[in-house]
C-alpha positions in Angstrom: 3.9 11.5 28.9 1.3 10.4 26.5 3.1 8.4 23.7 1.6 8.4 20.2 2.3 7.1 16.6 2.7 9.9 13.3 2.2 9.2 10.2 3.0 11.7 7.4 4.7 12.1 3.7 7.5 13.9 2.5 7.2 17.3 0.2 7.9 15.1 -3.0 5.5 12.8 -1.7 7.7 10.0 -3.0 7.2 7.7 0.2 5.0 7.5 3.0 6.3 6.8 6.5 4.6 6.0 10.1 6.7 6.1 13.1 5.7 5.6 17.0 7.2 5.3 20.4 5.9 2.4 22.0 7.6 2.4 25.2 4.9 2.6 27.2 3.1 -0.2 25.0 5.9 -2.7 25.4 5.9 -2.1 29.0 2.4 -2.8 29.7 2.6 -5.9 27.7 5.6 -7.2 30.0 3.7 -6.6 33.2 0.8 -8.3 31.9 3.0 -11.5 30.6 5.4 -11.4 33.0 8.4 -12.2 30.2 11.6 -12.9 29.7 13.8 -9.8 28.1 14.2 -11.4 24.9 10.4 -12.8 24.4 9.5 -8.9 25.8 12.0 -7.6 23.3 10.1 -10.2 20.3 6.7 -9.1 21.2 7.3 -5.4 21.6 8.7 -5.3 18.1 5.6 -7.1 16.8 3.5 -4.8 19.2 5.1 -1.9 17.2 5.0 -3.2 13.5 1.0 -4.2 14.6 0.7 -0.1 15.5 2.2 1.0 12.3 -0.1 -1.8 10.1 -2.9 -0.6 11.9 -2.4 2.6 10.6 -2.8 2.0 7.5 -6.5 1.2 8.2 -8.9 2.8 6.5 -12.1 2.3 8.8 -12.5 2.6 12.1 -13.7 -0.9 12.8 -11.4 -2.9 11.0 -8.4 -4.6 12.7 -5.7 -6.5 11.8 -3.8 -9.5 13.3 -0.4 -10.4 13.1 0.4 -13.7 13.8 4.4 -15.1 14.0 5.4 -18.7 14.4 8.8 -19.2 13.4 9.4 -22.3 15.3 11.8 -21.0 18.1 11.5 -21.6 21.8 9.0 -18.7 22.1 6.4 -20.7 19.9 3.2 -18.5 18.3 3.1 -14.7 19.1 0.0 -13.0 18.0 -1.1 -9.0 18.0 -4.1 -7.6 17.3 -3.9 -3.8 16.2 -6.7 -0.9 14.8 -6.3 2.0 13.8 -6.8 4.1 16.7 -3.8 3.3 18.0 -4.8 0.2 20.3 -3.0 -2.8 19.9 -2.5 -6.1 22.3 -0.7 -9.4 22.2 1.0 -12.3 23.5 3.6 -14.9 23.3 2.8 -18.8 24.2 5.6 -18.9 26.1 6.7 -15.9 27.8 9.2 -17.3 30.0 11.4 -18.9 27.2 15.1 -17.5 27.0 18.1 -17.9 24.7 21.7 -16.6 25.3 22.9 -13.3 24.2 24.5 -12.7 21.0 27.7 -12.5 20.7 27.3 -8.4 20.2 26.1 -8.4 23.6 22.3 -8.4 22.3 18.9 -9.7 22.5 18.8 -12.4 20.3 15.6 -12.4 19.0 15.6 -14.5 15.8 16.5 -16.6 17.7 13.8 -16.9 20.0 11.4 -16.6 17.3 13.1 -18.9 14.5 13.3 -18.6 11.2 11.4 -21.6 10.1 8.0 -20.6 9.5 5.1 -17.8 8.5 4.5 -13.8 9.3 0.9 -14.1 8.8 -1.4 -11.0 8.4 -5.4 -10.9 9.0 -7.2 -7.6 7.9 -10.9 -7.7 9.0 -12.9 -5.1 7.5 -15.7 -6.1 8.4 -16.6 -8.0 5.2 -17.7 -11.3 4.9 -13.9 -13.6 5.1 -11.7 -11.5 6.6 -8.2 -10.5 4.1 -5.7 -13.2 5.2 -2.0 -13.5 3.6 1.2 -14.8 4.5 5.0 -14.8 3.9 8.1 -16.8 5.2 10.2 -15.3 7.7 13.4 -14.1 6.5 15.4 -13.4 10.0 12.5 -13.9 12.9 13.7 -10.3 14.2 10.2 -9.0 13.0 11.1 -5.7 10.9 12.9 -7.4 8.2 10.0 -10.4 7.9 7.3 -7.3 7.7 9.1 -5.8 4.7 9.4 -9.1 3.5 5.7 -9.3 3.5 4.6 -6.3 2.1 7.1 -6.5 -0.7 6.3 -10.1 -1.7 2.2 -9.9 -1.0 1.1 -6.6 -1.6 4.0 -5.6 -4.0 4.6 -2.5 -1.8 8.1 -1.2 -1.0 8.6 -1.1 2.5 11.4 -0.3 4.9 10.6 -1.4 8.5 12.7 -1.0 11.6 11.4 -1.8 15.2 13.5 -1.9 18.4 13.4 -2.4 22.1 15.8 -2.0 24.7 15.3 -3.9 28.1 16.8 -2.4 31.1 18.4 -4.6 33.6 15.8 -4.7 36.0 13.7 -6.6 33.1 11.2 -3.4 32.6 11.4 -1.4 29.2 13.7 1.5 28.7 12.7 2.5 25.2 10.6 1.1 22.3 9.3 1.9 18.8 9.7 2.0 15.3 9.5 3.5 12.0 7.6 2.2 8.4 8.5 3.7 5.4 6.4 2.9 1.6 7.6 3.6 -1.3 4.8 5.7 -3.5 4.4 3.7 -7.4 6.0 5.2 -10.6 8.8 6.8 -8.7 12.3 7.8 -10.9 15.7 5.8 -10.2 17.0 9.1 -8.7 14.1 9.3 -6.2 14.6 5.7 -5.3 18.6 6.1 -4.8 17.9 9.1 -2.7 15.2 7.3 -0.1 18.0 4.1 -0.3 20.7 6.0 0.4 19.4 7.8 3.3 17.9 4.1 4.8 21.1 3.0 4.5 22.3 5.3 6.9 20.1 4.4 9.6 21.5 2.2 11.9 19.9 0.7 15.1 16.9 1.7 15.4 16.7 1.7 19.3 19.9 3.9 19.9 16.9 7.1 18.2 14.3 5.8 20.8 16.8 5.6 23.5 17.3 9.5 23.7 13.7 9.9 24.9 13.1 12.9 22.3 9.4 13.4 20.9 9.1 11.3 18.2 8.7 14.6 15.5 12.2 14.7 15.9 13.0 11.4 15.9 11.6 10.9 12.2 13.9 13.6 11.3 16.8 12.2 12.5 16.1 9.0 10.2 15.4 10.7 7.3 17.4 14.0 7.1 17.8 14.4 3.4 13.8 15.1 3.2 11.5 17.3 4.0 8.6 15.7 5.8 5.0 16.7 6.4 3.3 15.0 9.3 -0.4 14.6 8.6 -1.5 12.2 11.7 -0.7 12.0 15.2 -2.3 9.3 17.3 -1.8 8.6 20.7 -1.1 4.7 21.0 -2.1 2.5 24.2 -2.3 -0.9 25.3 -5.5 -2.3 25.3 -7.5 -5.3 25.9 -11.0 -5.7 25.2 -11.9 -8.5 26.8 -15.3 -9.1 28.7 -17.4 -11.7 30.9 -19.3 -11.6 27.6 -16.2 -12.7 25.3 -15.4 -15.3 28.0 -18.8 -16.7 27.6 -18.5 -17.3 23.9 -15.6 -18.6 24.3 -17.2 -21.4 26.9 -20.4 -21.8 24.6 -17.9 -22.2 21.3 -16.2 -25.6 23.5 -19.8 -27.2 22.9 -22.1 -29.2 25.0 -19.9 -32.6 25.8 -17.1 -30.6 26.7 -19.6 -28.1 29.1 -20.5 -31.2 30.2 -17.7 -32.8 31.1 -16.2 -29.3 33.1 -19.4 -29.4 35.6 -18.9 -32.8 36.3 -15.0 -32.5 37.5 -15.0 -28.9 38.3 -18.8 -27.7 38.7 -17.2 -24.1 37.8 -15.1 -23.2 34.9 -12.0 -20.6 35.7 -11.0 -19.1 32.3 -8.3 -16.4 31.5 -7.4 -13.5 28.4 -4.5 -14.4 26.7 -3.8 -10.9 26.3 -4.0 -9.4 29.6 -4.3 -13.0 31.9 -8.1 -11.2 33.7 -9.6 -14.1 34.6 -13.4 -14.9 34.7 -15.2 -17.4 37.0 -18.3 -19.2 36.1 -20.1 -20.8 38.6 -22.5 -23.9 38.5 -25.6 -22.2 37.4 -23.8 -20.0 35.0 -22.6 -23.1 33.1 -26.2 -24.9 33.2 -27.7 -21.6 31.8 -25.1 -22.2 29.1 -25.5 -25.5 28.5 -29.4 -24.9 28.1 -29.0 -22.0 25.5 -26.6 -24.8 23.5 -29.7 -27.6 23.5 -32.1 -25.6 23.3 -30.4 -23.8 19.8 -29.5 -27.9 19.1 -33.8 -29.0 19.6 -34.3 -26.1 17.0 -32.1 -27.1 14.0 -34.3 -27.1 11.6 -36.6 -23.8 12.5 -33.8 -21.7 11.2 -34.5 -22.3 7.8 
């Protein structure tokens, strides 16, 4: 079952709204990291609020990068989204655990903290690429995004992710919903969206029932009618290459290249995102290290 991401208005157009089932997603992610239910439950909610900020792309090539430290046991988690419905991330420290709360569930602010930034990075392919950031409110993801776009891009924003981890660690369900408010709306229009958000409680328990996400959305917002103008099948995906890997060795410089054939005479290096890992072997590094002096002897014929 393919699982995808909508996005849509209502017949008023007074809000926008993106929703997506990222079950699938947040599973791949777990098998890749190998983590603890509560950092998989952290990191599929900021796999699913990366989807939905993806997007709202415009280009094709641009990305985005979300980036959470709140100081909890989990340390920096990081996802890279587009808008084609690709997205990948990862924790620092997968393994790290915290008890339940006392309602019986994953305590994810927890693991996250509270005491630090939700960090966004839009590359559009411009020069700098679009960085801003906010404090974390709660550390349980949805509220801190909301947080965000209403205090740095002065946007509305309703945001509600979930995951639910079975007991045999995998993922039973997991997505979200995103909801903007349009500008210049009436008090009446705002009370009505409020009113009906106010309703919605738990987002996992929706996910949980394993219904097409179509009817989903209209299960969270009842009281509108709601034209669905996008539908993007979503997918975990990492991009990384022998190529990437390379940079990556070149970008350490040439005492550190150096130093690595001297103790190791091969360098093992591995994705953060999906843990691939590359070899390079004693010539491969040499080669390297020749490109680096050789752009180091010719300084001053790039001018």
């Amino acid at each position: 079952m393919m699982t995808y991401l909508i996005r849509g208005i209502d017949k008023d157009i007074t809000f926008r709204f993106f929703a997506v089932d990222t079950t699938q997603v947040v599973e791949k992610a777990r098998e890749y990291h190998q983590s603890s239910p509560v950092a998989t439950a952290a990191l599929g909610r900021l796999l699913t609020a990366g989807l939905m900020v993806g997007a709202t792309l415009k280009n094709q090539e641009d990305k985005v990068t979300l980036r959470v430290n709140g100081g909890g046991p989990l340390g920096t988690l990081i996802v890279t989204a587009n808008n084609e419905g690709h997205v990948k991330g990862y924790v620092a420290n997968p393994k790290a655990e915290v008890p339940i709360r006392s309602d019986g569930k994953l305590d994810v602010g927890s693991v996250v903290g509270q005491d630090g930034m939700l960090q966004m990075i839009k590359d559009m392919g411009l020069k700098e690429p679009y960085s801003g950031s906010s404090p974390l409110v709660s550390g349980e993801i949805g509220d801190d995004l909301a947080s965000y776009y209403f205090f740095s891009e002065q946007q509305p924003t309703v945001v509600g992710v979930g995951v639910l981890v079975d007991k045999d660690r995998t993922v039973k369900s997991a997505g979200g919903f995103m909801l903007q408010l349009m500008p210049n709306l009436n008090d009446d229009e705002i009370k009505k969206i409020e009113g009906t958000i106010g309703q919605i409680e738990g987002i996992s328990n929706y996910f949980e029932k394993e219904e097409d996400i179509e009817t989903i959305v209209k299960q969270l917002l009842p009281d509108f009618e709601l034209t669905i103008t996008e539908k993007t099948p979503v997918a975990y995906k990492c991009d990384c290459s022998r190529k990437r890997m390379e940079e990556v060795l070149i970008s350490l410089g040439e005492q550190e290249l150096e130093e690595i054939l001297k103790m190791e005479n091969k360098a093992e290096i591995s994705c953060h995102f999906c843990n691939k890992k590359y070899l390079f072997g004693e010539n491969e590094l040499r080669s390297m290290l020749d490109d680096i002096r050789r752009q180091g002897d010719c300084h001053h014929c790039h001018h």
